[in-house]
C-alpha positions in Angstrom: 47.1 -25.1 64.1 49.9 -24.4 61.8 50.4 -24.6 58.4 52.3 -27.9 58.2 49.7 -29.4 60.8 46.6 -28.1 58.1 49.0 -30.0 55.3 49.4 -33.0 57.1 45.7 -33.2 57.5 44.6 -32.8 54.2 46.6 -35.5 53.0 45.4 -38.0 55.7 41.8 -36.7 54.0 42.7 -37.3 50.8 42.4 -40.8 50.9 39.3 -41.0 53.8 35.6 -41.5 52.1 32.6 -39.2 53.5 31.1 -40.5 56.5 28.2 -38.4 57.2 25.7 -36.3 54.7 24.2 -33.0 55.1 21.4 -32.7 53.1 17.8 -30.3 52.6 17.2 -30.2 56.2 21.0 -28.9 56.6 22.2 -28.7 60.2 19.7 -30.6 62.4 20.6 -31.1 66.5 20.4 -34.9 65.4 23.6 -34.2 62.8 25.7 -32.0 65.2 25.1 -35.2 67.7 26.2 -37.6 64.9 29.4 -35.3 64.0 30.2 -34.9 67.6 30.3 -38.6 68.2 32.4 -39.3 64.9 34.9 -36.8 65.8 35.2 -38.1 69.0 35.9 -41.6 67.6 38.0 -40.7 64.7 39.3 -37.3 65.6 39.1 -36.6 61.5 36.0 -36.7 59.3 35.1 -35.6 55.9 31.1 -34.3 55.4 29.7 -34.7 52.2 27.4 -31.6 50.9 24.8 -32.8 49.0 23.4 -31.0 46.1 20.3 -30.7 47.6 21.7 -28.6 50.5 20.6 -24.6 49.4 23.2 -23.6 52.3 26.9 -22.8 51.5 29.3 -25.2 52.3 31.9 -22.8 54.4 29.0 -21.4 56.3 28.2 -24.7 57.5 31.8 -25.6 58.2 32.0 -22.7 60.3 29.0 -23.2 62.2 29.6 -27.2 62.7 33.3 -26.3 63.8 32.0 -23.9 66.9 29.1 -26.4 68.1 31.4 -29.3 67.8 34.9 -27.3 69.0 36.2 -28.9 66.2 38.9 -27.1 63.7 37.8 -26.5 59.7 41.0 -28.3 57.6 39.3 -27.3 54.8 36.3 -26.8 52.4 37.0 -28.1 48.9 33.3 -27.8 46.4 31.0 -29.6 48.8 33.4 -31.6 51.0 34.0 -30.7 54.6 36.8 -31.7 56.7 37.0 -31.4 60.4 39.6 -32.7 63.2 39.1 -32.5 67.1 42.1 -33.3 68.7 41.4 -36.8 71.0 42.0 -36.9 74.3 45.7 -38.3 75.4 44.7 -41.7 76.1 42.7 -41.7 72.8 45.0 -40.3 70.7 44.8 -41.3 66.9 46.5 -38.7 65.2 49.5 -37.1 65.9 50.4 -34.1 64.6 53.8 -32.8 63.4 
């Protein structure tokens, strides 16, 4: 992904709300499921990182990003973003 790709992103993020939580339990099969499915419908997602979460949030961006083959956009405080690219006939996004 390059660096104008990343940009464009983040400003399609800016305005999206949090659709999924990760919270005490932190990643549960059940969640990776849930994110799977959400990037697969919406290609973008933002995760919100509650406070209750004892785990750091680039960690679990990582880790979420290689069992979903998803990209990190970023990590801002305890905000994830991730984007999975659709498949052609699904396409939603398209990049720059």
């Amino acid at each position: 992904m390059t660096t104008k790709q990343r940009a464009y992103l983040k400003s399609l993020a800016m305005t999206m709300d949090p659709i999924l939580q990760i919270g005490k339990s932190s990643i549960t099969p059940e969640l990776t499921t849930a994110i799977a499915e959400a990037l697969e419908a919406r290609e973008l997602i933002k995760i919100n990182v509650l406070q209750n979460c004892a785990d750091d949030p680039k960690e679990l961006a990582q880790i979420l990003g290689e069992r979903t083959r998803s990209q990190v956009v970023q990590v801002i405080g305890k905000k994830i973003v991730l984007y999975k690219e659709g498949k052609d006939d699904k396409k939603k996004i398209v990049l720059p």
